[in-house]
VEXSEFI-609771 format. One record per residue (C-alpha): residue number from 1; residue in three letters; chain; x, y, z. Coordinates in steps of 0.25 Angstrom, whole numbers, always signed. Example, Ala and Ser with C-alpha at 12.3 -4.5 7.8 and 13.67 -1.06 7.14 Angstrom:
  seq  type  mol     c1     c2     c3
    1   ALA    A    +49    -18    +31
    2   SER    A    +55     -4    +29
***
This chain:
  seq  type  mol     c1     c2     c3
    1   UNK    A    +24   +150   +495
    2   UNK    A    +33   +141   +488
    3   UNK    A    +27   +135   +475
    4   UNK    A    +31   +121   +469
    5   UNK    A    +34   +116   +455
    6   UNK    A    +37   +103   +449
    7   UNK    A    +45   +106   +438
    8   UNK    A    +47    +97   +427
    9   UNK    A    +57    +96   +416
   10   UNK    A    +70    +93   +408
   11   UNK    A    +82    +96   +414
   12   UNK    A    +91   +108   +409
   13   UNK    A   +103   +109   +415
   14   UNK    A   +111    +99   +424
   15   UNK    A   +111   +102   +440
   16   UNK    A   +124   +109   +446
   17   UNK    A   +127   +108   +460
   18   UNK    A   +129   +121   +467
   19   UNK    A   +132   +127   +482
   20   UNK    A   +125   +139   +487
   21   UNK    A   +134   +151   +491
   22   UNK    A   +127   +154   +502
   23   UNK    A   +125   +140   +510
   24   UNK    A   +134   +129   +501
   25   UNK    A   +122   +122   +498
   26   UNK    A   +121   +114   +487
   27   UNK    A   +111   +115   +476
   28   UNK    A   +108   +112   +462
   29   UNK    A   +103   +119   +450
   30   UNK    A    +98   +114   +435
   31   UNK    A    +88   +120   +425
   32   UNK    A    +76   +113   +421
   33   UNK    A    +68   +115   +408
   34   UNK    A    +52   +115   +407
   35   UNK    A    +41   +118   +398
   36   UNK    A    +30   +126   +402
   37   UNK    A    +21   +127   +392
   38   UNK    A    +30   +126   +380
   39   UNK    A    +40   +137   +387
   40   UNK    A    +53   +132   +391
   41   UNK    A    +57   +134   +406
   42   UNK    A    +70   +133   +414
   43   UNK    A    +71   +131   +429
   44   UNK    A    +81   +132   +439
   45   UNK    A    +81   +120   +446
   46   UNK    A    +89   +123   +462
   47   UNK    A    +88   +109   +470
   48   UNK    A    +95   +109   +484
   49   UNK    A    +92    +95   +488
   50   UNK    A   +107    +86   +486
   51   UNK    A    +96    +74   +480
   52   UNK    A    +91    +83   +471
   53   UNK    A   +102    +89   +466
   54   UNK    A   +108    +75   +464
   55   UNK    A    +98    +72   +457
   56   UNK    A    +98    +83   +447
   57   UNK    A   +111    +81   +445
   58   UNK    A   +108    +67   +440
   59   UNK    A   +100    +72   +428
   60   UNK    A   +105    +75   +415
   61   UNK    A    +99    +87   +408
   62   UNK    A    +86    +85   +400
   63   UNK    A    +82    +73   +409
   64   UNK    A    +68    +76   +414
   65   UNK    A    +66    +82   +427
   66   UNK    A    +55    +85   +437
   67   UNK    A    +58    +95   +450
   68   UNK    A    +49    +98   +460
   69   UNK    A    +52   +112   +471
   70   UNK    A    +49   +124   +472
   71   UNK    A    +50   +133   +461
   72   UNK    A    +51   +150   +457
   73   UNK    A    +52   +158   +447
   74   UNK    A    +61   +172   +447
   75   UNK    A    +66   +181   +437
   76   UNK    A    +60   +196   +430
   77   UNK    A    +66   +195   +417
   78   UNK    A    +66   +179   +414
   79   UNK    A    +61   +170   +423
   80   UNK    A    +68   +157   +429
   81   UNK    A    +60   +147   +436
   82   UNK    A    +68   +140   +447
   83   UNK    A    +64   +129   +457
   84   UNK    A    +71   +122   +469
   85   UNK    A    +70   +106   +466
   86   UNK    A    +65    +99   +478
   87   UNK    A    +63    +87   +470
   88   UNK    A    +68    +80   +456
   89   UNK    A    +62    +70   +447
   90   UNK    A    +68    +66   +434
   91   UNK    A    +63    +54   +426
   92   UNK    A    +76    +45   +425
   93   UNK    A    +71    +32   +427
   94   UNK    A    +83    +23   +433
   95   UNK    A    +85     +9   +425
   96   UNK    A    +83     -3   +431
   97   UNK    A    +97    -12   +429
   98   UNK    A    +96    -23   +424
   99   UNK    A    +97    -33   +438
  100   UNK    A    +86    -27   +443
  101   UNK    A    +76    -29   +432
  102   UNK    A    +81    -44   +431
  103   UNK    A    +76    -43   +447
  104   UNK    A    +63    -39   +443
  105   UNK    A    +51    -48   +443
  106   UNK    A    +43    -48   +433
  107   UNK    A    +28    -54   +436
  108   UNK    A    +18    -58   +427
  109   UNK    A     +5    -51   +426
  110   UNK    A     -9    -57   +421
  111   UNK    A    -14    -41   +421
  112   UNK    A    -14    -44   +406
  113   UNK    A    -25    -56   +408
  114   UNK    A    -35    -45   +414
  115   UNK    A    -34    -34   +403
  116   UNK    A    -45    -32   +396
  117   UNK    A    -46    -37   +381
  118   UNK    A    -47    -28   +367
  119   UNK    A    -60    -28   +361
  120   UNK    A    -52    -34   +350
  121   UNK    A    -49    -46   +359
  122   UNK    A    -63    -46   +362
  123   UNK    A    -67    -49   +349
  124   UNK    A    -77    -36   +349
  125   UNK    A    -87    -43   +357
  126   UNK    A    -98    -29   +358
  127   UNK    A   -114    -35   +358
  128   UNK    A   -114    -23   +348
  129   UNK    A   -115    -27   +334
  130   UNK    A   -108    -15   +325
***
């Protein structure tokens, strides 16, 4: 049985690129940094997709990240927590340029006309005298 995690961090060290002895395959590893109840945690991130990789190597270390696979834990005398990125999020938000926000139209809305008013608006109209 093969148990899931969705890890979610800051990122510790930058991706390398590697080949595997056995197959030249390529792969990636990076370290990520979490917090489980106020104890720091590092993991070993192993991703084998080429678009994953890619993207971890766009990131910068200490930008926010969110990997989703399969995950173990090994070691006797100090325990490393590794997991096998299937899937990455990180929370860069790509900027609009300039043209295309000059492109955008803009419409009117009358949602303001149908909010409801504050009691100060009113004019405090309760039939209850105080």
């Amino acid at each position: 049985m093969t148990s899931r995690l969705l890890l979610s961090g800051t990122l510790a060290a930058a991706a390398l690129r590697r080949h595997r002895k056995a197959d030249g395959a390529i792969f990636a590893v990076c370290k990520v940094r979490d917090t489980d109840r106020g104890s720091l945690r590092f993991w070993t991130v192993f991703a084998n997709d080429l678009t994953v990789i890619e993207h971890l190597e766009e990131m910068r270390v200490g930008e926010p990240i969110a990997i989703a696979g399969p995950f173990t834990v090994v070691g006797e005398r100090e325990i490393e927590f590794r997991i096998t990125a299937e899937t990455v999020l990180d929370t860069k938000r790509k900027k609009k340029s300039k043209a295309a926000i000059g492109r955008e139209t803009r419409v009117e809305s009358d949602e303001l006309d149908l909010a409801p008013r504050s009691p100060i608006e009113e004019g405090l109209n309760d039939p209850l005298p105080f």
